[in-house]
N, C-alpha and C positions, 0 to 999 in steps of 0.2 A: 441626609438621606442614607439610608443604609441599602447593602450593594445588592441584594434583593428585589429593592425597589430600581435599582438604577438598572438591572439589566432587563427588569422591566419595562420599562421606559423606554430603550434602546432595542428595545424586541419591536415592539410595539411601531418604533421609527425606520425599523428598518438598516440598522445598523450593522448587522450583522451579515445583509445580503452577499456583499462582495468576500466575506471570509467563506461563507457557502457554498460561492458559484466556484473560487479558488479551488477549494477541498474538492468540488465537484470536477472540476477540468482535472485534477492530479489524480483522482480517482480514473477517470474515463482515460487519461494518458495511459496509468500504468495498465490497466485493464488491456488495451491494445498491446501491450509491449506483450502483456503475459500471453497474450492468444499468439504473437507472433514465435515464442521462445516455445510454447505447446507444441507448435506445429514444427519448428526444429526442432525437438524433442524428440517426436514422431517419424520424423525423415531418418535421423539415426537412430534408432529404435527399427526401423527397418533395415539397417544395413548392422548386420550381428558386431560387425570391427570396431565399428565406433562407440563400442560401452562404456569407453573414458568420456566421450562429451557428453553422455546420456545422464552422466551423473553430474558431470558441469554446469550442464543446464539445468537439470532437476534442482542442483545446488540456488542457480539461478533465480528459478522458479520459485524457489521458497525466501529468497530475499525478498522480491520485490512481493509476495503476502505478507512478510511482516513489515517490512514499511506502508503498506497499505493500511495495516492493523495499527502503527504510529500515527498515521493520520488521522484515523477513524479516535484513538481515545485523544489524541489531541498534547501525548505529551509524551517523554521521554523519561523512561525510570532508569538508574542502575542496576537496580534489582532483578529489570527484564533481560541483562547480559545473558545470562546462562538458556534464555528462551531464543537465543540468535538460532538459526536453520543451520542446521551444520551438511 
């Protein structure tokens, strides 16, 4: 059989559910992290002194969208180094 038909096959059986429901729970984890690091964001962002963590967290903040975006294509380049959140 060629792998075509075999993911076929395996779609079709339902094989796939628990990589799904995974992706989806690591999804909806970080999704919570990022609303809570938002809202620390927003706390110092009101207090002017704190514009070193505002960038920490912003820092923050853009890691865990690109591993969200790892998730999403499913795999890991080298070539994506230079797209890290600086």
């Amino acid at each position: 059989m060629n792998e075509q038909m075999l993911e076929s096959i395996a779609e079709e059986r339902g094989y796939d559910r628990g990589f799904t429901a995974g992706t989806l729970h690591a999804h909806n984890l970080l999704d919570k992290y990022l609303q809570a690091l938002k809202q620390q964001r927003s706390v110092y962002e009101s207090e002017y002194m704190f514009e070193s963590r505002v960038h920490d967290t912003q820092k923050q903040i853009n890691a865990i969208e690109y591993a969200k975006q790892v998730i999403r294509t499913g795999h890991w380049d080298d070539d994506t180094m230079g797209m890290l959140p600086r």
